[in-house]
C-alpha positions as CSV (number, residue, x, y, z in Angstrom):
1,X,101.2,202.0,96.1
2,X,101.0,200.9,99.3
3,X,102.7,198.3,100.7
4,X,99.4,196.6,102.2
5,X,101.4,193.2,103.7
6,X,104.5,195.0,105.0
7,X,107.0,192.8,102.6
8,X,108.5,194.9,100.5
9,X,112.0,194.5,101.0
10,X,111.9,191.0,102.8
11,X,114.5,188.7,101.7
12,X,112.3,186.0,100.2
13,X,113.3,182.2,100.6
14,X,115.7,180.8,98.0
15,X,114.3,179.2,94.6
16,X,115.4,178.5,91.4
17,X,113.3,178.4,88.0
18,X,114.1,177.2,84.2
19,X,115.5,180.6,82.7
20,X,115.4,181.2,78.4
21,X,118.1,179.7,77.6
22,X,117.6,176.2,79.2
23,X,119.5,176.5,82.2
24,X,118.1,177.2,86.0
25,X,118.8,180.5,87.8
26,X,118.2,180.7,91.4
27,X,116.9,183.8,93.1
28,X,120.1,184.2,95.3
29,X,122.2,184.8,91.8
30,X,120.7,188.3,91.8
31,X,121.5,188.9,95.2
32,X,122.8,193.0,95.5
33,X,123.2,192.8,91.4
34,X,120.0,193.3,90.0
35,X,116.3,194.7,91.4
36,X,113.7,191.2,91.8
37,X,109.6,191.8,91.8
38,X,108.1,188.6,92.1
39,X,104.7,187.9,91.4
40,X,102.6,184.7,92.5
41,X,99.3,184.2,90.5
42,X,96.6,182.1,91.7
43,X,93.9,180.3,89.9
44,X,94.9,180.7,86.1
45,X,93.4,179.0,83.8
């Protein structure tokens, strides 16, 4: 697939989310441990 907006790879700005067990992981946690894909949906409904 081709990367049509040139970002894969970019370091992304930090965030944090609820994870399953209850507690919040931010994005930087992963950091050169573990592989991130994040995808943004718009309009769901």
């Amino acid at each position: 697939m081709k990367d049509k907006f040139q970002i894969v790879g970019t370091k992304i700005q930090e965030f944090s989310l609820p994870d399953s067990r209850g507690g919040v992981l931010n994005i930087r946690a992963l950091e050169g441990k573990k592989k991130v894909v994040v995808i943004l949906f718009r309009n769901i409904k």
